[in-house]
Every structure is written in C-alpha cells, then in structure tokens.
C-alpha positions, 0 to 999 in steps of 0.5 A, spaced: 519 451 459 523 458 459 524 461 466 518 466 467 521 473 467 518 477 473 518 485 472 520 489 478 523 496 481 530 496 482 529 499 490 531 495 495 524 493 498 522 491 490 527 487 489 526 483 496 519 482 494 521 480 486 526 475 489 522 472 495 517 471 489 523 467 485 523 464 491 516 461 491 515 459 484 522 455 485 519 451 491 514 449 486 520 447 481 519 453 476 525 458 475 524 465 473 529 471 472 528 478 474 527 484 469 528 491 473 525 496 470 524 503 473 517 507 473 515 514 473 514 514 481 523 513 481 525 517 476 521 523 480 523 523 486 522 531 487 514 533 485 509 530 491 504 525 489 499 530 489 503 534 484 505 528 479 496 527 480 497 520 476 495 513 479 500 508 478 505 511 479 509 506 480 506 500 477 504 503 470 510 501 466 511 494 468 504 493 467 507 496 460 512 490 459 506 486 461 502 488 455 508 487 450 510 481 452 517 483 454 516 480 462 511 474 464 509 476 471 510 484 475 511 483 483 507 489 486 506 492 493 498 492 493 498 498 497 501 502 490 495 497 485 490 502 482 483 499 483 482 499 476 487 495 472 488 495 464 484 491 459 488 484 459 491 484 465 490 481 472 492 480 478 494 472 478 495 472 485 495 475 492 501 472 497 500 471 505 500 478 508 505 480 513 504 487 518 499 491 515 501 496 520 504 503 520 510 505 524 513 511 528 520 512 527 523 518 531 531 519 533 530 521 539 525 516 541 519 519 542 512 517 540 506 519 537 503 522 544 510 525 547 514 528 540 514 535 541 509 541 539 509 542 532 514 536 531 516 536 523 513 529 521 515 526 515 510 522 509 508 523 502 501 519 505 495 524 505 492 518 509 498 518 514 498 525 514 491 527 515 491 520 521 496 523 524 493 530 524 487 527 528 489 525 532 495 531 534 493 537 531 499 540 532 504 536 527 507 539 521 506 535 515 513 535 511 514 531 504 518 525 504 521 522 498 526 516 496 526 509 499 526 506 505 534 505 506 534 514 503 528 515 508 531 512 514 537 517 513 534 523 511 531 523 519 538 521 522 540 528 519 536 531 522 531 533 516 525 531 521 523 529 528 519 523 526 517 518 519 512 514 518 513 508 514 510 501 512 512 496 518 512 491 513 517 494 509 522 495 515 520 487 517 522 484 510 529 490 509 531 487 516 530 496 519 525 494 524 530 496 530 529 503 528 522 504 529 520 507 537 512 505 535 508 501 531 502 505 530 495 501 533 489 501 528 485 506 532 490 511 530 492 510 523 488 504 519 493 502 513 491 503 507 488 498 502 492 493 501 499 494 505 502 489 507 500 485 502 504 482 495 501 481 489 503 479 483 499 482 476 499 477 469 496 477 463 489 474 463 490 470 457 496 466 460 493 460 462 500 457 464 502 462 468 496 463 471 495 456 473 503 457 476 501 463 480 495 461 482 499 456 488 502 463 491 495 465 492 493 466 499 485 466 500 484 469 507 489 475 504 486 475 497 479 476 500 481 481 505 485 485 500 479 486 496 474 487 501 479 494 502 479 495 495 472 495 494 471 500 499 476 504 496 473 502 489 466 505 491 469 512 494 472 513 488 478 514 491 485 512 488 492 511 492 493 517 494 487 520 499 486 520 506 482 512 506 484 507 511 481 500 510 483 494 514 480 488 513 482 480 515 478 474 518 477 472 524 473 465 526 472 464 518 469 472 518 470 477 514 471 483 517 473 491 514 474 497 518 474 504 513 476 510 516 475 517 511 478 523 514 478 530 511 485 532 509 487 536 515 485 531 519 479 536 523 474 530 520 474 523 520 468 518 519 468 511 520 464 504 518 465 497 520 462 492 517 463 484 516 461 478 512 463 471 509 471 471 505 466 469 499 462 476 499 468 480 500 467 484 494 459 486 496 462 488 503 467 493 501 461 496 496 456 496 502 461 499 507 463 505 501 455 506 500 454 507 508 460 511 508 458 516 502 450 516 506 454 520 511 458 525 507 465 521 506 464 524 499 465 531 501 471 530 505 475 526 498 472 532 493 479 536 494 484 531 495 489 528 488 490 522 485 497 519 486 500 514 489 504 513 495 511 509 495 
C-alpha cells in the first residue's frame, strides 16, 4: 500500500497535529506523507474574519485536494470545520480531545478580573470577544491575526494587555508557560469542537476509512457533534458569538450552549443531556430551546467566518 498522503497547513500547531496523526497511523503499521498545502485564512493575514465573510477559511482548499485526489486524508482543527462539508466528503475520525478550554495571556501577569480598565484584549473571536465583554464591559476588543508563536510576540511588544488563545494549542506547541489564566467555562464556553482533532476523507474510500476509523475516539466524536448540532441548528457557522461544550460524565452526555449578542450586553444560556448515542438529537434540541428564547436575534447581525 502507497504511503497515505495527509493535507495540512504549514503553521506550526497544523503541522504538529499532521505529524501527531502520522504518528498514530504508524503505530497501526501504515505510513503517510505530509502535503502542506496553504489556504485562504493564510495567505490573508490582514482582513478580519468578519471581513473575509467565508466559512472554511481555513480548510476550503484541503477539502479541494481531497476532492481532486491530490491528498488521501486532511487534519483539521475541528473548531475551524464548517457544520456543512461538500458532497463526497466526511469526517473519517475524530481523535481523543485535549483542553477545550480558553487561555488569558497577559505580560504583566494579570487576570481577567484585575487587567486594567479598558485593557486592550487581543482575538479575532466573536465568541471570546462578546464573552470577555460579559463579563468586563470595559474591555477594548482589538484584532488579532497570525499563528500561535506571531500571536504570543505581538503581545511581548506591547501591542496588547492581554491575548486569548486556545489552551490546547499552547499545550501541543509546548507555550503554556505563557498563560497567567486558564479561562473557567462559567466565563468563556469553548467554541464547537475546540480542542479536538479531526480527520476529513472522502466517503468513497472504503480503505482509508477502515484505517481512520481505529483513530476515532467515541466519547470525543459524540461530544463534538452534539456541539456542532447545536451550532448546526442556530444557523451559525464558525465565526458568531456561540459557546458550546459537551462531554460525558458517568456514560451521560451532557452540553452547555451559551448565545450571547456581539457586545456582550446579552447572553442566553441552555443546558441539556442525553445518551452518547443521541448526541445529534440534543444538540438539535438544545439549539430549538435556544431560538424559543430569542437566541436567533442576538446572531441576526453577526458574519460568517472562521477563527484560527
């Protein structure tokens, strides 16, 4: 059999999850190749999200070299995977899940509740930056672009008082040294899918998706689409002010979804459960009750992208 070849981004965080991939496929004695290929969220690394107003952003042209045989496999952060995938693909496995929470980096080591009135924050996360605003009013929301390692350098220069970042993404590159807080879910639910890897095929490769399907992690897969249903069914894509979090706790599922308006001023919350089995059906249930309350309102003005 020819070495299976996985799509990816060069970034650094990208190309760790690729390799941590070939790693596992090598522990189930199958070798792969890495194929970097860049996508439109990296070549703009001046426009907002909300300016670029596309989903997938960052995965549109791996799902393109899927689609033209030109790689076997994409590695993708779930958070970045639109809840609607083109016809002929799917997501051949999702892998245990690491941190799914958000972090608070600051150089003068304050937290949240002690950063200075009107403290420059740095994400390009609607869902962080109307979370953060929740909570601390004050805050100036400011843009923040480029990978984890740009990211972490533009805040030491003093461009801002504090980033928000990914803890997983820090834990995998070995940067967690730099985070003062790690955000508790009260005050930032992750978005859907974070922290999770998960890896795209075409549905018509029945060998590669008998490979994969030994990288798939169950109590993850369910979680993650219990989120994504929810997010599925508020008609949001990547890039909106929704938090969702859903895991499994003595063999029941449980989801968190937060809808909060783009400053931050309003915020609606449900909390549901259910078997892993019926993850699909409680995302979709918790989004209903979710849109009965007015969520829909909050999302009407909100853009379309997605976050690094």
């Amino acid at each position: 059999m020819k070495p299976l070849r996985i799509g990816t981004r060069g970034s650094a965080l990208a190309l760790w999850q690729a390799k941590s991939i070939a790693a596992q496929l090598r522990e189930a004695g199958v070798e792969s190749e890495l194929v970097i290929i860049k996508t439109s969220g990296d070549k703009n690394q001046t426009s907002s999200f909300s300016q670029m107003g596309t989903k997938g952003v960052f995965i549109k042209e791996l799902e393109d070299a899927l689609l033209d045989l030109r790689v076997d496999l994409a590695v993708h952060s779930m958070k970045d995977v639109p809840t609607e995938m083109p016809a002929g693909l799917t997501l051949s496995a999702i892998c245990k899940r690491e941190d799914v929470r958000d972090a608070l980096l600051s150089t003068s080591g304050a937290t949240l509740e002690s950063l200075p009135k009107s403290a420059r924050v740095g994400t390009s996360s609607l869902r962080r930056q109307a979370q953060l605003l929740h909570t601390r009013s004050d805050l100036r929301m400011m843009e923040l672009r480029g990978n984890v390692d740009t990211r972490i350098e533009k805040l030491k220069r003093g461009d801002y008082d504090a980033i928000v970042l990914a803890k997983a993404g820090l834990d995998r590159l070995g940067l967690s040294a730099h985070i003062t807080q790690v955000l508790p879910q009260e005050i930032s639910l992750p978005a859907a899918g974070q922290g999770a890897i998960g890896i795209e095929s075409r549905a018509a490769d029945a060998e590669t998706l008998r490979i994969l399907a030994q990288l798939n992690h169950a109590e993850t897969r369910a979680s993650v689409t219990a989120e994504r249903a929810a997010l599925s069914g508020l008609e949001g894509g990547c890039q909106v002010s929704i938090g969702a979090w859903a895991r499994v706790e003595n063999k029941i599922l449980i989801l968190d979804v937060a809808v909060l308006s783009p400053d931050g001023s309003k915020r609606i919350t449900e909390k549901d459960s259910s078997t892993p089995e019926q993850a699909e059906a409680l995302g979709a249930r918790v989004a209903r009750k979710l849109r009965d309350r007015g969520a829909a309102a909050l999302l009407a003005r909100e853009s379309r992208g997605t976050p690094a």
